[in-house]
N, C-alpha and C positions, 0 to 999 in steps of 0.2 A: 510499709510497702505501698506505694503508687504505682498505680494501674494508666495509662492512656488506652482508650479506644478512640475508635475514628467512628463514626454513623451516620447513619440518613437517618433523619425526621421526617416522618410524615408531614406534608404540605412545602417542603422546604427542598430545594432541588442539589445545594451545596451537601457537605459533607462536616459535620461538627467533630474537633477534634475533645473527647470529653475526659478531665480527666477526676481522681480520687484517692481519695484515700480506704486505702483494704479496711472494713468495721464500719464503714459510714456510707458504703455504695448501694444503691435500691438494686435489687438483685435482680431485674431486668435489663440494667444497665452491660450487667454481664454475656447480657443477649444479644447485644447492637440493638435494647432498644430503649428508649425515654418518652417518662408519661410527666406530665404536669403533677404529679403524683410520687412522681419518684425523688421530688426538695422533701416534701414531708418526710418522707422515709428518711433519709438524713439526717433533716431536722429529730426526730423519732431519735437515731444514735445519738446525737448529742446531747438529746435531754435524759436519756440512761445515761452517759459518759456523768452530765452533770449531779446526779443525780448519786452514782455510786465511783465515779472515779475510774470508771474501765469501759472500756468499747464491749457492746453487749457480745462481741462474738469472741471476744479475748480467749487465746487457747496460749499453749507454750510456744509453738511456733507458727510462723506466719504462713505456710501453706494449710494447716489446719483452723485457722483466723482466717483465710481465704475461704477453704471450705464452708464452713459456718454461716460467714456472711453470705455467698453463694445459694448456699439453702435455708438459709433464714433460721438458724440455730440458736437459740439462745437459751436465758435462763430469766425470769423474771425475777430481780431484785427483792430482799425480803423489807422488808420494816416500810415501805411505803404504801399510802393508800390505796384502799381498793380501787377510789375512780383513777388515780394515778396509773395505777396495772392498766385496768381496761385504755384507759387515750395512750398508753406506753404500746399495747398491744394494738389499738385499730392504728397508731403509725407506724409500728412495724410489721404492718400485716404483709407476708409473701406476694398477696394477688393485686394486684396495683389499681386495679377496678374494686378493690372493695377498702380504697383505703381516701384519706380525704384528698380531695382532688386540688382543692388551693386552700390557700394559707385561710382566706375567708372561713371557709367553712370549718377550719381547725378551731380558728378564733370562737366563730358562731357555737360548735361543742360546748367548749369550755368555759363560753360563759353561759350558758345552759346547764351545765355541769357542775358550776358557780367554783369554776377551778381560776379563776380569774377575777 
């Protein structure tokens, strides 16, 4: 399922048409609203996708895949690393201010992390 919203950006006077896919959307998105913060979160589902083969919010049917991703539902993947969990969780963290802000600082984790 694919979503379109329309939105206003902060500093930005047009109107951004945004679109996604249902399992991969930062759950602000769902607000009308976008943080430089909410690619990570994304990035975040596709490295669970990669990682076990399913969109972290995977349900039987797509209004409860909707739900999930909406509230940030998940389940954490078993047999992978403990620091894997933790960077899997501070990119899918719900609050968007407590999650990495650009790609920088994702990179910067990780190789501190020495996940890279």
């Amino acid at each position: 399922m694919e979503i379109s919203a329309y939105l206003r950006v902060r500093g930005y006077s047009g109107i951004i048409n945004i679109k996604g896919t249902v399992g991969y959307i930062a759950p602000e998105v769902f607000k009308n609203q976008i943080h430089r913060s909410s690619d990570i979160f994304s990035l975040g589902c596709v490295l669970y996708f990669t990682l076990t083969g399913k969109s972290p919010f995977d349900a039987e049917d797509e209004q409860e895949k909707l739900r999930r991703n909406k509230l940030v539902i998940y389940t954490m993947p078993e047999g992978i690393s403990p620091k894997v969990q933790t960077l899997l969780g501070l990119m899918l963290e719900r609050d968007h201010e407590k999650r990495f802000k650009t790609a920088k600082e994702l990179i910067n984790y990780m190789l501190a992390q020495r996940l890279l």
